[in-house]
Phi, psi and omega in degrees: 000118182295177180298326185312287190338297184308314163297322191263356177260337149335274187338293195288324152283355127341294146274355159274341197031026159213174169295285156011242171319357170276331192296311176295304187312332186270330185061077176227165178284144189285019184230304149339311169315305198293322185286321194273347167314281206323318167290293171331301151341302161313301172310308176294352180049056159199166178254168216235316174228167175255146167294152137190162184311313201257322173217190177240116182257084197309132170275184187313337197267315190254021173266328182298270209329324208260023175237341160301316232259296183314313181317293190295312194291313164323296179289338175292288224308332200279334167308272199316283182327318208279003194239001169274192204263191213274332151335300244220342190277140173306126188200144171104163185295130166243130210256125174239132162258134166227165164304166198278277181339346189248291200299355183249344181237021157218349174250326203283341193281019177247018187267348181282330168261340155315281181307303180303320179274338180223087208264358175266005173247142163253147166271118191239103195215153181227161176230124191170135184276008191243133180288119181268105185309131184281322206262347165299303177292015183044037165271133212274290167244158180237150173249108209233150145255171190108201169229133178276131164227005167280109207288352178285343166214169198257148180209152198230126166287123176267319171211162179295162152263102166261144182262134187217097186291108183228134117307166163270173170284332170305279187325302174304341174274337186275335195245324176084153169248156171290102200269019162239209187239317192294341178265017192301316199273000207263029171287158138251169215258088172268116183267157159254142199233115165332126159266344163283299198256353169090340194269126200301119191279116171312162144266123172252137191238169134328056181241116192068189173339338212243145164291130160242157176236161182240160177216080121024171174286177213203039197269337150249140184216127190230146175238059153236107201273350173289319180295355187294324194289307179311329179270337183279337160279005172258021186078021198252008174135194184259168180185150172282160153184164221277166201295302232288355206245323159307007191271328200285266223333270205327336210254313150322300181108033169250011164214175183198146186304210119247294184251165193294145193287170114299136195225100172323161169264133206016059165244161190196197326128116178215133161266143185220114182247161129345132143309308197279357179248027175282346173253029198269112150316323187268001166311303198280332175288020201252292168323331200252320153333290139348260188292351190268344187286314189302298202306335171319286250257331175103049169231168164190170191348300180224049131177179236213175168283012214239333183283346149292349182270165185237111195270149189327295187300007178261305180288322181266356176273000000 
């Protein structure tokens, strides 16, 4: 296997984030995967992840390469597309579904710089918080949170979800905050509620190594998620909530973290396709667009701008 070769199989466990699933997916062996990390690895005299028995972590080195790396490979796939015949060029409609809170506050301000680079797709999105089957509705692409289990299609992680237990600063002068997990009930509370299913979304915390999850008072209850960040910023308690729907508030100052974020095991951010629509050009510049998008912003595959905050109860000891 030449470097290139070596390279896109980098990538791809990058974005499958194991050897494993890089394997079904390339339909190579998971010890073929691993030898060629491995040459590679050799060839560059540096390492690309750090091991371990449960997961794979790209180090410092080999998180630059592999955005460098993703980057070169992109624009070569965008050459090649752009020198085939006008078939095979992006073009056409593309039907995107997102949750409404993700698609409104990370896809429509990037749809105005997409379309001016890829002016032969016309854009087609729905919005909706309820799970939509791609290949009944005929959606090209879906943006999903959660953890995927449909083994019929492929989904490439743009990000981990990190969770983040936020207050306003009004609330914390008048209430004061909780500096245990036990002082979590004596808050009040703004919850989120499943609208497919009625069901009250735990709170998850940190406690000591371990995820715990709690389930807290229960004086708002909203099945939105901007609206949670809006009643919380107006003082009306505390609430969890996924980074992507927390950043404008923080960045604002109209919350503030409280506990170290959680970040569940294997849930995440997934662009989700067809198998039989994986070589569609305008899927894949669109998707890739994406993430080259995230990465501006400080998110990627395995980790979000959210791993930089520093919660209130750090900042006061």
């Amino acid at each position: 296997m030449d470097k290139l070769g070596l390279i896109e199989v980098f990538i791809e466990v990058v974005n499958t984030g194991n050897f494993v699933n890089t394997a079904g997916s390339l339909g190579l062996s998971p010890s073929t995967v691993s030898k060629a990390v491995a040459r590679l690895e050799s060839h560059l005299k540096f390492k690309l992840f750090n091991r371990s028995t449960r997961q794979l972590k790209l180090t410092p080195e080999g998180l630059i390469y592999s955005e460098i790396a993703r980057n070169m490979l992109a624009e070569l796939n965008e050459c090649e597309n752009q020198l085939r015949c006008d078939r095979q060029r992006p073009q056409g409609s593309l039907k995107i579904n997102s949750s409404i809170s993700y698609g409104r506050l990370y896809l429509l301000p990037i749809i105005k710089e997409f379309r001016s680079r890829y002016s032969d797709i016309n854009i087609d999105i729905t919005f909706s918080d309820r799970y939509v089957d791609v290949i009944e509705h005929g959606v090209d692409v879906c943006i999903r949170s959660g953890q995927l289990s449909e083994s019929s299609l492929i989904g490439r992680q743009l990000s981990p979800i990190d969770f983040l237990i936020c207050a306003s600063p009004d609330y914390i002068e008048r209430y004061g905050y909780p500096i245990s997990v036990e002082e979590l009930s004596n808050h009040s509370w703004i919850r989120f509620r499943f609208k497919q299913t009625g069901r009250i979304m735990p709170i998850r915390i940190k406690h000591g190594n371990e995820e715990k999850q709690v389930d807290p008072n229960r004086d708002f209850i909203v099945d939105d998620g901007e609206a949670l960040a809006s009643l919380c910023a107006d003082g009306l308690g505390i609430t969890q909530l996924p980074h992507f729907i927390a950043r404008d508030w923080i960045q604002k100052k109209k919350i503030v973290l409280l506990f170290p974020t959680e970040r569940p095991k294997g849930f995440g951010i997934y662009a989700v396709y067809a198998s039989q629509k994986s070589t569609s050009a305008k899927i894949s510049v669109f998707v890739e667009f994406l993430h080259q998008h995230l990465y501006s912003q400080g998110e990627s595959t395995f980790y979000t701008w959210a791993e930089q905050l520093t919660p209130l109860m750090d900042r006061l000891r």
